[in-house]
MINUKE-143592 format. One record per residue (C-alpha): residue in three letters; x, y, z; residue number from 1. Coordinates in steps of 0.05 Angstrom, whole numbers, plus 5000, padded with zeros to 4 digits. Example, Ala and Ser with C-alpha at 12.3 -4.5 7.8 and 13.67 -1.06 7.14 Angstrom:
% MINUKE-143592
<rec type="ALA" east="5246" north="4910" up="5156" seq="1"/>
<rec type="SER" east="5273" north="4979" up="5143" seq="2"/>
***
This chain:
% MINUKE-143592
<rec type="UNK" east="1761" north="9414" up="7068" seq="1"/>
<rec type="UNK" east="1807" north="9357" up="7069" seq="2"/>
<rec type="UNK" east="1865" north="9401" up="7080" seq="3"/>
<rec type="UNK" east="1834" north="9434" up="7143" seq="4"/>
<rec type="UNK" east="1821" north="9365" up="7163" seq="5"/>
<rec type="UNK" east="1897" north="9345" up="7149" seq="6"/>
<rec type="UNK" east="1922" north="9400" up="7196" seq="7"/>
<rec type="UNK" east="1875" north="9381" up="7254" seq="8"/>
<rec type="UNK" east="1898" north="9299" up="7250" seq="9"/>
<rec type="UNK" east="1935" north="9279" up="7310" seq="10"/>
<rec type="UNK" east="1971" north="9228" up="7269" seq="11"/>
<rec type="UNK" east="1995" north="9273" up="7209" seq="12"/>
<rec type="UNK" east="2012" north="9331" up="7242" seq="13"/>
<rec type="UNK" east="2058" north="9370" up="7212" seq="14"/>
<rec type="UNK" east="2054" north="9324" up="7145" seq="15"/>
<rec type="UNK" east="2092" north="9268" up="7178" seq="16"/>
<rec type="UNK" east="2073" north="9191" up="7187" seq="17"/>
<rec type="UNK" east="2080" north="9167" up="7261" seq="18"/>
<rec type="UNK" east="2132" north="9120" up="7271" seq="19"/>
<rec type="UNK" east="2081" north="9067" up="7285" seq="20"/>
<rec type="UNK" east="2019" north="9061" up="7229" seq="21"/>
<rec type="UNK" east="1961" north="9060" up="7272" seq="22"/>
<rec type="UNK" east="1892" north="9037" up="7237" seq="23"/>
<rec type="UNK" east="1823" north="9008" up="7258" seq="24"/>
<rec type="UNK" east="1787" north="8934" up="7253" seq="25"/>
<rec type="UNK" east="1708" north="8955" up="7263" seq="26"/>
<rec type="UNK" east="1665" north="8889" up="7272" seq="27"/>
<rec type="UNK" east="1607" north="8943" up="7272" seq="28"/>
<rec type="UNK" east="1580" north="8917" up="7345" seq="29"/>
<rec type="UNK" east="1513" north="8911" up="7361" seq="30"/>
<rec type="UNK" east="1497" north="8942" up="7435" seq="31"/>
<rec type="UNK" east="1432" north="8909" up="7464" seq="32"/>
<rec type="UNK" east="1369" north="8945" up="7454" seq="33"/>
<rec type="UNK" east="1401" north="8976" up="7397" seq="34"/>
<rec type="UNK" east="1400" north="8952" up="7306" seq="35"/>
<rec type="UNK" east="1447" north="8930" up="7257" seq="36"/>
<rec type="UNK" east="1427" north="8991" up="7225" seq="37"/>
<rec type="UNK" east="1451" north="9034" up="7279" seq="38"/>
<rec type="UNK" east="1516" north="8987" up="7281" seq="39"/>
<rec type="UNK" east="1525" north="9009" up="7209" seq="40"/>
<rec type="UNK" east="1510" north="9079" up="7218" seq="41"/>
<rec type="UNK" east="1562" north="9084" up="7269" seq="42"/>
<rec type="UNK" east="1612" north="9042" up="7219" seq="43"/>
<rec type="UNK" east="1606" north="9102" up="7175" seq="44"/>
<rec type="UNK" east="1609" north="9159" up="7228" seq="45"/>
<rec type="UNK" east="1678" north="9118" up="7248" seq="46"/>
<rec type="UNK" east="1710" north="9107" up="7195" seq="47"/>
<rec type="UNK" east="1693" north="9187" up="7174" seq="48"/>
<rec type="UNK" east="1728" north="9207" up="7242" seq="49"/>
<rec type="UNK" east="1780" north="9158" up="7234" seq="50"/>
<rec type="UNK" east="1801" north="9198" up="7172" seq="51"/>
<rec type="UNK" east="1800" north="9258" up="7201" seq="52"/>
<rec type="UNK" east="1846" north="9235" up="7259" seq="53"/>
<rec type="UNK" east="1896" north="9213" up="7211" seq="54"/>
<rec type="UNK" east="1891" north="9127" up="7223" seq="55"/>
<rec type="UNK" east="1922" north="9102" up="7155" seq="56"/>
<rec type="UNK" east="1874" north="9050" up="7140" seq="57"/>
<rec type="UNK" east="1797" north="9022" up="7159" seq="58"/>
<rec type="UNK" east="1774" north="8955" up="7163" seq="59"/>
<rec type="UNK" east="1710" north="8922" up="7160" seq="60"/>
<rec type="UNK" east="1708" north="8854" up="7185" seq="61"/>
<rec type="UNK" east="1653" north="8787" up="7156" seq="62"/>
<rec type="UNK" east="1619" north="8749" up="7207" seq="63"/>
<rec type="UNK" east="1549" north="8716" up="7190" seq="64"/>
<rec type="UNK" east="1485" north="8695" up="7226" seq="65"/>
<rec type="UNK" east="1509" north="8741" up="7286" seq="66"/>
<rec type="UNK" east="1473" north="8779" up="7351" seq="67"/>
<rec type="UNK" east="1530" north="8813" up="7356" seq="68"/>
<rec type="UNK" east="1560" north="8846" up="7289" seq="69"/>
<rec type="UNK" east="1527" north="8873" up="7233" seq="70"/>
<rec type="UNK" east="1583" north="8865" up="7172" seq="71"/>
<rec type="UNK" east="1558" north="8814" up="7138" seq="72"/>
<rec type="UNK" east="1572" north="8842" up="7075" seq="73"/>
<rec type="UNK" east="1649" north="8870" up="7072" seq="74"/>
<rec type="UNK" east="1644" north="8892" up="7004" seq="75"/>
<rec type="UNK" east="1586" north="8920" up="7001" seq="76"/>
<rec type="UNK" east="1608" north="8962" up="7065" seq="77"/>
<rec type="UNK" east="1670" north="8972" up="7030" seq="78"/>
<rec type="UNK" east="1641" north="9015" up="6973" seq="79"/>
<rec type="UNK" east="1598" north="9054" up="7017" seq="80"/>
<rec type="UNK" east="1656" north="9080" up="7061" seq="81"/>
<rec type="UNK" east="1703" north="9096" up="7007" seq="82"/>
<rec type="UNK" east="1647" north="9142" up="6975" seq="83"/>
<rec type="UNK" east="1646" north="9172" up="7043" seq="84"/>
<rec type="UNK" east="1717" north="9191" up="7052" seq="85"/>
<rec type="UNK" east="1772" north="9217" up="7013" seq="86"/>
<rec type="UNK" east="1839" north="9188" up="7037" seq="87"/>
<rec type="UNK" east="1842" north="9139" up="7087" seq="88"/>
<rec type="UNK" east="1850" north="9068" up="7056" seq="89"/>
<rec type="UNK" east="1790" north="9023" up="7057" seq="90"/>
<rec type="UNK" east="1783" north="8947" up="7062" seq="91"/>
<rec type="UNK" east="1767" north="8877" up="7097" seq="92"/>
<rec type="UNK" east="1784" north="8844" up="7155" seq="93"/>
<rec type="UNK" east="1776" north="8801" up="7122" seq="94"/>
<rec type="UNK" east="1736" north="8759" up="7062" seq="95"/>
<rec type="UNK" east="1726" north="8694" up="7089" seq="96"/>
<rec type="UNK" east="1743" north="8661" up="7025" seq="97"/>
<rec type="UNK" east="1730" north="8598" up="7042" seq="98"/>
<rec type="UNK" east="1662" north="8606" up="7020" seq="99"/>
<rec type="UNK" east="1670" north="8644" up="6955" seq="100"/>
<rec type="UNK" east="1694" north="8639" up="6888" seq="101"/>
<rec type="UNK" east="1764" north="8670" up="6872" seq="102"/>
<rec type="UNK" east="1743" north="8695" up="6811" seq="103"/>
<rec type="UNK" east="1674" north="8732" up="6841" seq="104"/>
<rec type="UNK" east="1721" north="8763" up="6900" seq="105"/>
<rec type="UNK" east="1773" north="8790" up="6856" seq="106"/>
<rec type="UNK" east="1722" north="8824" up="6807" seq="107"/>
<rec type="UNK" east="1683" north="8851" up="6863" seq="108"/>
<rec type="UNK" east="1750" north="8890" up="6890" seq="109"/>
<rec type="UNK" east="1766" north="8901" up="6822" seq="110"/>
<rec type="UNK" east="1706" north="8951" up="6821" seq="111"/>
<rec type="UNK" east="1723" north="8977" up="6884" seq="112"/>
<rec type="UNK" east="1793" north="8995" up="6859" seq="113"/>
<rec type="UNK" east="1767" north="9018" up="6802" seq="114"/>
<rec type="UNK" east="1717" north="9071" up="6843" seq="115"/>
<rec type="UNK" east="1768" north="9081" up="6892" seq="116"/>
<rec type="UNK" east="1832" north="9075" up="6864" seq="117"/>
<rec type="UNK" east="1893" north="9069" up="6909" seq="118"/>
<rec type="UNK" east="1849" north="9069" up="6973" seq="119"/>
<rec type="UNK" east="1825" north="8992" up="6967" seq="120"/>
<rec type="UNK" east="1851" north="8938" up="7016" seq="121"/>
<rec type="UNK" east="1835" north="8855" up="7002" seq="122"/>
<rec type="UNK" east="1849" north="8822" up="7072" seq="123"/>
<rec type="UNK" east="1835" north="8749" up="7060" seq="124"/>
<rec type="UNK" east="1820" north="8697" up="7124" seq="125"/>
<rec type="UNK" east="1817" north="8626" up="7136" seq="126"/>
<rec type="UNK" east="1760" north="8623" up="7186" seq="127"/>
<rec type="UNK" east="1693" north="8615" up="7165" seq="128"/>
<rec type="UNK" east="1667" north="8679" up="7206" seq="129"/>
<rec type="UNK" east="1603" north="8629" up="7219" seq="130"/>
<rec type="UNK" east="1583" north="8564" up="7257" seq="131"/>
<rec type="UNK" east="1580" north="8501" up="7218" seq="132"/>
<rec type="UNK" east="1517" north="8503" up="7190" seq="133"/>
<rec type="UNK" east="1509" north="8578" up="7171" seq="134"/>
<rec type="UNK" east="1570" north="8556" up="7130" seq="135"/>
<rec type="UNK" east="1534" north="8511" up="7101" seq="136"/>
<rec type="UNK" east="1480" north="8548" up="7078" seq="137"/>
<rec type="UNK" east="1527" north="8610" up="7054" seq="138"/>
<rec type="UNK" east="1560" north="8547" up="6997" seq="139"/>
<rec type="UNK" east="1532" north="8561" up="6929" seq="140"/>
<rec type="UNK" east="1520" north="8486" up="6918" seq="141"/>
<rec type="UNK" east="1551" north="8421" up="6933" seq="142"/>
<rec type="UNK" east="1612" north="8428" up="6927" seq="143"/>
<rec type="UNK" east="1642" north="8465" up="6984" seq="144"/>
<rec type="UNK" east="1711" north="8481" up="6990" seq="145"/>
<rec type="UNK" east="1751" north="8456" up="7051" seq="146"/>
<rec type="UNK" east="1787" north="8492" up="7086" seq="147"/>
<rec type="UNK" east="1853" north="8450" up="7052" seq="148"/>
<rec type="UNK" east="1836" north="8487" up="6988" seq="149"/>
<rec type="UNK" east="1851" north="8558" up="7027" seq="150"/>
<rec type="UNK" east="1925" north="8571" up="7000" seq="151"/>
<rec type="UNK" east="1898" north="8545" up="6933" seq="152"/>
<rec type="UNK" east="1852" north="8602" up="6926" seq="153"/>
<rec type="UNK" east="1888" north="8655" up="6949" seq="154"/>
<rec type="UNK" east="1938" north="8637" up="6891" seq="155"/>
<rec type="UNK" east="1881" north="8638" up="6835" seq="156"/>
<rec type="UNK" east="1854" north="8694" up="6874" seq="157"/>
<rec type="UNK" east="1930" north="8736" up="6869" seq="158"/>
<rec type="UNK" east="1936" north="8707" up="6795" seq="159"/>
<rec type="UNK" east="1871" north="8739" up="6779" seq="160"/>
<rec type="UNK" east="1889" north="8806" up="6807" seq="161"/>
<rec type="UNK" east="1949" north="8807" up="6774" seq="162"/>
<rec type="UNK" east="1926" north="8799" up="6707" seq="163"/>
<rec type="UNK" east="1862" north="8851" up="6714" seq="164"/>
<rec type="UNK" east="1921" north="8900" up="6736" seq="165"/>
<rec type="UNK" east="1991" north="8890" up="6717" seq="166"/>
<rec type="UNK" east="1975" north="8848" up="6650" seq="167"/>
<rec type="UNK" east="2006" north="8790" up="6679" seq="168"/>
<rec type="UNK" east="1961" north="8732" up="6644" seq="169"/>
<rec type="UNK" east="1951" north="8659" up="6671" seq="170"/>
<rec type="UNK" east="1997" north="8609" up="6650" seq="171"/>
<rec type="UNK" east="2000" north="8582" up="6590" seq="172"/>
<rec type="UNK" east="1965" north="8515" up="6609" seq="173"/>
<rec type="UNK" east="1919" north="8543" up="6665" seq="174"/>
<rec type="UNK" east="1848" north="8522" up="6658" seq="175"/>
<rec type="UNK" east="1826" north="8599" up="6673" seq="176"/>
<rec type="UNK" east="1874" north="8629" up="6619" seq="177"/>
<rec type="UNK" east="1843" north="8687" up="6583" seq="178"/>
<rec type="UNK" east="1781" north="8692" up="6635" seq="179"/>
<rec type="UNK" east="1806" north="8764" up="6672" seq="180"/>
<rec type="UNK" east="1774" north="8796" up="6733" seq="181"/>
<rec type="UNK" east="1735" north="8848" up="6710" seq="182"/>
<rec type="UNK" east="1751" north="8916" up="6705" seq="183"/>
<rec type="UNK" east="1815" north="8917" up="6690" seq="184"/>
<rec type="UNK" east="1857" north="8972" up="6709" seq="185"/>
<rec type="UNK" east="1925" north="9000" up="6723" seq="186"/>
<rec type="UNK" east="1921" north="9001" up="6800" seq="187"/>
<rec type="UNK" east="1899" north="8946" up="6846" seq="188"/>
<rec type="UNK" east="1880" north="8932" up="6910" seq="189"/>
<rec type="UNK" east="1931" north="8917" up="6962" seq="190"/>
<rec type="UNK" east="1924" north="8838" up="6987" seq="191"/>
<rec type="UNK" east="1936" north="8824" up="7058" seq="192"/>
<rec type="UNK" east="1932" north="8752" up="7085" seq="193"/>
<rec type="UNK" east="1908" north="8748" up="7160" seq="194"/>
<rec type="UNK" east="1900" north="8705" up="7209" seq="195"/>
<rec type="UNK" east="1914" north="8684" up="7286" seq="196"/>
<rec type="UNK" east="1957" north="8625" up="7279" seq="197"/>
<rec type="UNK" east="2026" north="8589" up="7255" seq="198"/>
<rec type="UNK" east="1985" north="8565" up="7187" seq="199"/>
<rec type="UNK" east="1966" north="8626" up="7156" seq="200"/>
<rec type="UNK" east="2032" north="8660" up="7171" seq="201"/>
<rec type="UNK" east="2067" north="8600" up="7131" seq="202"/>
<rec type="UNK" east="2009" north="8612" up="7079" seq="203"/>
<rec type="UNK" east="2026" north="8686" up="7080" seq="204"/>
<rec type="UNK" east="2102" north="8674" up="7071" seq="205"/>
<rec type="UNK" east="2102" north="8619" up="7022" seq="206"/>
<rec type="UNK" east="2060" north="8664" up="6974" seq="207"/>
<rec type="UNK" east="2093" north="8732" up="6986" seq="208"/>
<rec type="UNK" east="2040" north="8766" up="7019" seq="209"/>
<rec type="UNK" east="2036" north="8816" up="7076" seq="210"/>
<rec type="UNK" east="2008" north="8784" up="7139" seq="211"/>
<rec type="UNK" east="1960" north="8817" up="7197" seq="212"/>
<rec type="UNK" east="1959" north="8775" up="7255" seq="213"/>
<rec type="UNK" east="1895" north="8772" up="7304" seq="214"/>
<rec type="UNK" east="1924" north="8776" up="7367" seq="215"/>
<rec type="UNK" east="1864" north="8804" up="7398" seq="216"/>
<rec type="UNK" east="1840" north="8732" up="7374" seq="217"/>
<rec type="UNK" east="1901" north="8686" up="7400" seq="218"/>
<rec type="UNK" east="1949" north="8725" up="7434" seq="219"/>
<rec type="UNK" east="1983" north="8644" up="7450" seq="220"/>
<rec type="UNK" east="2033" north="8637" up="7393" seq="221"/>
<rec type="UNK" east="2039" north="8697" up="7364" seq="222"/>
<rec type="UNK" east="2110" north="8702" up="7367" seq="223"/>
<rec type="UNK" east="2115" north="8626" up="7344" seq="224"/>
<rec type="UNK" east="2072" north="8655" up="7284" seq="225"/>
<rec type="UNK" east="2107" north="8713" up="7263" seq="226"/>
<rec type="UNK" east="2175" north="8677" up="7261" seq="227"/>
<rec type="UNK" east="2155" north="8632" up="7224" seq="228"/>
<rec type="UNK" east="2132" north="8677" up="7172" seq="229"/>
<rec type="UNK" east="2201" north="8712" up="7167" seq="230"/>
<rec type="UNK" east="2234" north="8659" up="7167" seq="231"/>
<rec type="UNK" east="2195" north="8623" up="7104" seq="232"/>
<rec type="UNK" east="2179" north="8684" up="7075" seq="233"/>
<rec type="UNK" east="2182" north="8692" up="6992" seq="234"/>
<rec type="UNK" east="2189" north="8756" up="6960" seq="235"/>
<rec type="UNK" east="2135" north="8769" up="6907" seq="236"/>
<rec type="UNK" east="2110" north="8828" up="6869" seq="237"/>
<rec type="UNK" east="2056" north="8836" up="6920" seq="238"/>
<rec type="UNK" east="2111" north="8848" up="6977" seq="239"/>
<rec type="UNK" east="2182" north="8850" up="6972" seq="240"/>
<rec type="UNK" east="2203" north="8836" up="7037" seq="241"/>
<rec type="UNK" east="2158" north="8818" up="7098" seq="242"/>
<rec type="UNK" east="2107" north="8866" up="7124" seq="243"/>
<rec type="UNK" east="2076" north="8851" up="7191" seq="244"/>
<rec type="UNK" east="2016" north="8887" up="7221" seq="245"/>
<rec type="UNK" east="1985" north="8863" up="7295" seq="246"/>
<rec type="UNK" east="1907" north="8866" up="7310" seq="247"/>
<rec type="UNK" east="1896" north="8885" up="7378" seq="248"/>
<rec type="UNK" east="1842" north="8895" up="7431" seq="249"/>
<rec type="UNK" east="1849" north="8960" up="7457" seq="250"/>
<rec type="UNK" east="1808" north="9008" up="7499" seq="251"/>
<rec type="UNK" east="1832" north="9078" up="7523" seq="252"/>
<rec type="UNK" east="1795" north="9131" up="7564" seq="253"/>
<rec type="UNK" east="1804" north="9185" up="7604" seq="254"/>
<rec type="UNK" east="1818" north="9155" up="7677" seq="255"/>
<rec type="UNK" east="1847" north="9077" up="7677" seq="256"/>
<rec type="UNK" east="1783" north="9069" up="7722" seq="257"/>
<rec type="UNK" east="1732" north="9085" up="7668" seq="258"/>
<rec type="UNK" east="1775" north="9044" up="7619" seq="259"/>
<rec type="UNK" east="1765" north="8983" up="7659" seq="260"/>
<rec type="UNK" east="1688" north="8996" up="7670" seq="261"/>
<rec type="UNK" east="1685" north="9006" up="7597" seq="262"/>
<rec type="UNK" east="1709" north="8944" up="7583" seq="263"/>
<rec type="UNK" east="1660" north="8898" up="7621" seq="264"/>
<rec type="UNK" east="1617" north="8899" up="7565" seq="265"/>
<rec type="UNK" east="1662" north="8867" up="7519" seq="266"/>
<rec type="UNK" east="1687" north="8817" up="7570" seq="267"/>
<rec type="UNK" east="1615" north="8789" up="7591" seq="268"/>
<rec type="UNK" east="1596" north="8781" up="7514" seq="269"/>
<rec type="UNK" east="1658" north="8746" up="7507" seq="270"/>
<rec type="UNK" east="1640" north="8698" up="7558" seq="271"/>
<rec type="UNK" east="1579" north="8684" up="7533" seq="272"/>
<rec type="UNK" east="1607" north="8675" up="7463" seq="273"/>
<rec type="UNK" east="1653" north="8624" up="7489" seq="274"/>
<rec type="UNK" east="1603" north="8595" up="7539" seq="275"/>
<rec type="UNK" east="1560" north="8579" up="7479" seq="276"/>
<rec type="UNK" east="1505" north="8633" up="7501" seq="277"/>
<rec type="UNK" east="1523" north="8696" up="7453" seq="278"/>
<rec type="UNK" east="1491" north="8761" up="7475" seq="279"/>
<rec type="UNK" east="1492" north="8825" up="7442" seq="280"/>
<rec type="UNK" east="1540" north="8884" up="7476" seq="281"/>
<rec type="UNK" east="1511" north="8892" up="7544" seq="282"/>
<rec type="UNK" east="1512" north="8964" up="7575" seq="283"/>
<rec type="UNK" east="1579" north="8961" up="7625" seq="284"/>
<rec type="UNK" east="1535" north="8970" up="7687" seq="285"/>
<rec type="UNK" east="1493" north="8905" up="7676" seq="286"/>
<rec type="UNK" east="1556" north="8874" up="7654" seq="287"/>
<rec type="UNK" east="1595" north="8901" up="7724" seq="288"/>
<rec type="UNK" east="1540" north="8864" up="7761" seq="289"/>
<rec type="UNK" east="1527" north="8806" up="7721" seq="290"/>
<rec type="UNK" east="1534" north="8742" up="7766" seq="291"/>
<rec type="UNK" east="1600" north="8698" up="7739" seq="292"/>
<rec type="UNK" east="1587" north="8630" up="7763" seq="293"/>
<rec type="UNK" east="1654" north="8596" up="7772" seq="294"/>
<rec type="UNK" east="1653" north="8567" up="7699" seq="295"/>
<rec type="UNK" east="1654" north="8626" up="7679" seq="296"/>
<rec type="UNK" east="1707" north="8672" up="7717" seq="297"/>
<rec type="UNK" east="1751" north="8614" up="7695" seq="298"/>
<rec type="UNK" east="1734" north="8639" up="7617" seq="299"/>
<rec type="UNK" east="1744" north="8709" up="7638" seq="300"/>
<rec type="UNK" east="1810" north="8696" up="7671" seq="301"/>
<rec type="UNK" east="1832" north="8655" up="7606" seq="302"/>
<rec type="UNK" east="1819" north="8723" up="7566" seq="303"/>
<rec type="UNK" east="1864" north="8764" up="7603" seq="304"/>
<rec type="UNK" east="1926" north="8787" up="7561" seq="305"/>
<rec type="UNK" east="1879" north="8790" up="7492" seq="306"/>
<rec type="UNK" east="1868" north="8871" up="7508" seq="307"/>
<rec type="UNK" east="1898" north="8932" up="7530" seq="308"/>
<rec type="UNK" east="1860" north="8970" up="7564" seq="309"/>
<rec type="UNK" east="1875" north="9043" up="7613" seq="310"/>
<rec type="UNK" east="1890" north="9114" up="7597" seq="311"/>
<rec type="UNK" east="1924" north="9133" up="7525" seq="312"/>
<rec type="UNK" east="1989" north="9136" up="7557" seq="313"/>
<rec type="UNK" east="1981" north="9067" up="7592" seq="314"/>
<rec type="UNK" east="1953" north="9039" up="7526" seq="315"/>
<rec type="UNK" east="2007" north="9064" up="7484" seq="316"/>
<rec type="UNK" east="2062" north="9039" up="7522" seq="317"/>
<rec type="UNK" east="2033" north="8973" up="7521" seq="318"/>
<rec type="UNK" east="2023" north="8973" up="7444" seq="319"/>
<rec type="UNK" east="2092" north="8997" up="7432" seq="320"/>
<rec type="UNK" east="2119" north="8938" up="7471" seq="321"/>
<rec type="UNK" east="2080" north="8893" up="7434" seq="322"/>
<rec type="UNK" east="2096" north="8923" up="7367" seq="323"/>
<rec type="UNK" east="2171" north="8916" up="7386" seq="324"/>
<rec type="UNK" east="2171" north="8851" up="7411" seq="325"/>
<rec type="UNK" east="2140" north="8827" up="7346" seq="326"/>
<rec type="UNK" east="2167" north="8876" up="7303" seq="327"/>
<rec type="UNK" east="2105" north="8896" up="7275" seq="328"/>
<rec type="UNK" east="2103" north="8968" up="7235" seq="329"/>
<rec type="UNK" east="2034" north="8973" up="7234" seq="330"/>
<rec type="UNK" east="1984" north="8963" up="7302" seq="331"/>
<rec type="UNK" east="1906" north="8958" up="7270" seq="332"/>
<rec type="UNK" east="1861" north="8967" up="7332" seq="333"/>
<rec type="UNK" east="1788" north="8942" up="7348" seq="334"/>
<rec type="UNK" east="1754" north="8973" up="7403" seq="335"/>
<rec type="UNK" east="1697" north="8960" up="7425" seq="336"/>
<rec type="UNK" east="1642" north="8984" up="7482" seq="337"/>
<rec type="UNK" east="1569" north="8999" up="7494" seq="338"/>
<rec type="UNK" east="1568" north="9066" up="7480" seq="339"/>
<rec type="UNK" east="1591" north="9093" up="7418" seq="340"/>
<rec type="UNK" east="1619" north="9160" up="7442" seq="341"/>
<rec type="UNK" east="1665" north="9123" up="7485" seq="342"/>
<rec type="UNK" east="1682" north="9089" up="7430" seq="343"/>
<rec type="UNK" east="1701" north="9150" up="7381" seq="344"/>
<rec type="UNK" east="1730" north="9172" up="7447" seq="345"/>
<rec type="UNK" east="1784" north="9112" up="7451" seq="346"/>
<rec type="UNK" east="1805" north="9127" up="7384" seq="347"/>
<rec type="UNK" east="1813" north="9196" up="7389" seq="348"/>
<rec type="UNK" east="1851" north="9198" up="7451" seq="349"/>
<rec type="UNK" east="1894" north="9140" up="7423" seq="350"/>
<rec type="UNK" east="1911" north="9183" up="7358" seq="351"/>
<rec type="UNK" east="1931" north="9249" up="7401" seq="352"/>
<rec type="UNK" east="1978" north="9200" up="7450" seq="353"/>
<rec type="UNK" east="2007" north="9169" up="7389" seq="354"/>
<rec type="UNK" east="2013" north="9235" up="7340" seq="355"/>
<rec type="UNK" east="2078" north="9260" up="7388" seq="356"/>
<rec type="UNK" east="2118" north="9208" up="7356" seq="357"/>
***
């Protein structure tokens, strides 16, 4: 079975890697009138087809007390996806691990490696995927860690890993020595830092990590961002030299007309997140004659240049520029509309313009 689905893969055909990794950041969207469980469903029925159209990894994204996204549970998600595929590699984007222990993150993708080994992705972020006071709430106790403490963990957090896997232990005088993330093994999951700004690229490059930046997030500064994580980059046994990868909004249909109508949906919601009134994915025709007061056609002019939207060829062309001009090897692409063949649609044509490489 996998092999018929190997020969069929726009993106492997022939046995060969496109020149550009392509892969795919699902915030499992909730359409209105429709469930978190039917965002989830459709998480799983993605990430199967994603597989089968050769993307080279899936992410599953954390945000909390949402109308809008279902994953509030990454790696719980996680496990369910890698029992549903065979290949693909399978992760977050990302923990928010502000509010976590390092120890409690690393053991819970230690079992993931461990029933999915080779397959697993960490990607750690910064932002609290939450409004103040749902982050609040999601703190075990008192003591919350701020968000100067980030870099910290992510050290402990690598440290960790590193010992459940390679047998590296703590140092000598580390307060954690001989506590190990449980169950060891010889593999281990692959740690990404992301983020959208000029701090967690330096946070990526000081501690030798590879780094995803959220352009579909802030598109402002991202070259400022990525040179600065060459340029202060440290090699470490996680990466050797830098590895960049580039979230992006993109959108692709069959006519650059029905592309654009597509994308409504996603550009009213995102109004309304940022005017302070969040709304679950509206269908595109309510969204095409939804009534922008000036307030707001200023936000909507202010999020032009965070997608890409038109035909595959159109889309491509764009990506590939932005690829190059970052020097990215690796595009990870969130996509989003009301309906979810559309959706499966985007990636598919996407894969087939992108598998001639």
């Amino acid at each position: 079975m996998a092999q018929a689905q190997l020969k069929t893969s726009p993106l492997l055909r022939q046995g060969c890697s496109p020149l550009m990794k392509l892969s795919v950041l699902d915030q499992s969207p909730i359409r209105k009138g429709g469930t978190a469980a039917s965002a989830l469903a459709e998480t799983i029925a993605l990430a199967k087809a994603a597989e089968r159209l050769g993307y080279h990894r899936y992410w599953v994204a954390e945000h909390h007390n949402s109308s809008s996204f279902a994953g509030s549970a990454p790696e719980v998600l996680i496990a369910r996806l890698a029992a549903e595929t065979s290949r693909i590699r399978i992760g977050s984007g990302g923990v928010m691990l502000m509010h976590y222990s390092p120890l409690k993150v690393a053991e819970q993708f230690r079992m993931l490696e461990t029933l999915a080994p080779g397959r697993i992705d960490l990607g750690i972020g910064r932002a609290p995927g939450a409004d103040e006071r749902t982050s609040r709430a999601l703190q075990a106790g008192p003591q919350s860690f701020g968000i100067d403490a980030f870099p910290s963990q992510v050290h402990l957090l690598s440290q960790l890993l590193d010992d459940a896997s390679a047998g590296t232990p703590l140092p000598a005088d580390h307060p954690y020595r001989g506590i190990h993330a449980m169950p060891q093994g010889d593999s281990r999951p692959e740690l990404w830092l992301l983020g959208s700004g000029i701090h967690s690229a330096v946070f990526a490059a000081e501690l030798g990590l590879p780094f995803a930046h959220a352009h579909f997030i802030s598109p402002d500064g991202s070259q400022e961002a990525v040179e600065a994580y060459r340029a202060r980059f440290k090699p470490s046994v996680w990466c050797a030299t830098p590895r960049l990868a580039m979230g992006v909004s993109a959108l692709a249909a069959d006519t650059a007309q029905d592309a654009e109508r597509l994308s409504a949906s996603r550009q009213l919601w995102a109004v309304r997140l940022f005017s302070g009134r969040p709304i679950a994915f509206p269908p595109p025709e309510e969204a095409l004659g939804y009534p922008y007061d000036e307030r707001e056609r200023t936000i909507l002019k202010s999020l032009e240049g965070r997608s890409f939207i038109g035909t595959a060829a159109m889309v491509k062309t764009q990506l590939l520029d932005l690829a190059a001009a970052h020097g990215a090897d690796e595009l990870i692409l969130v996509t989003i509309t009301y309906d979810f063949a559309a959706r499966l649609r985007s990636y598919e044509l996407l894969a087939q313009a992108f598998g001639g490489n």
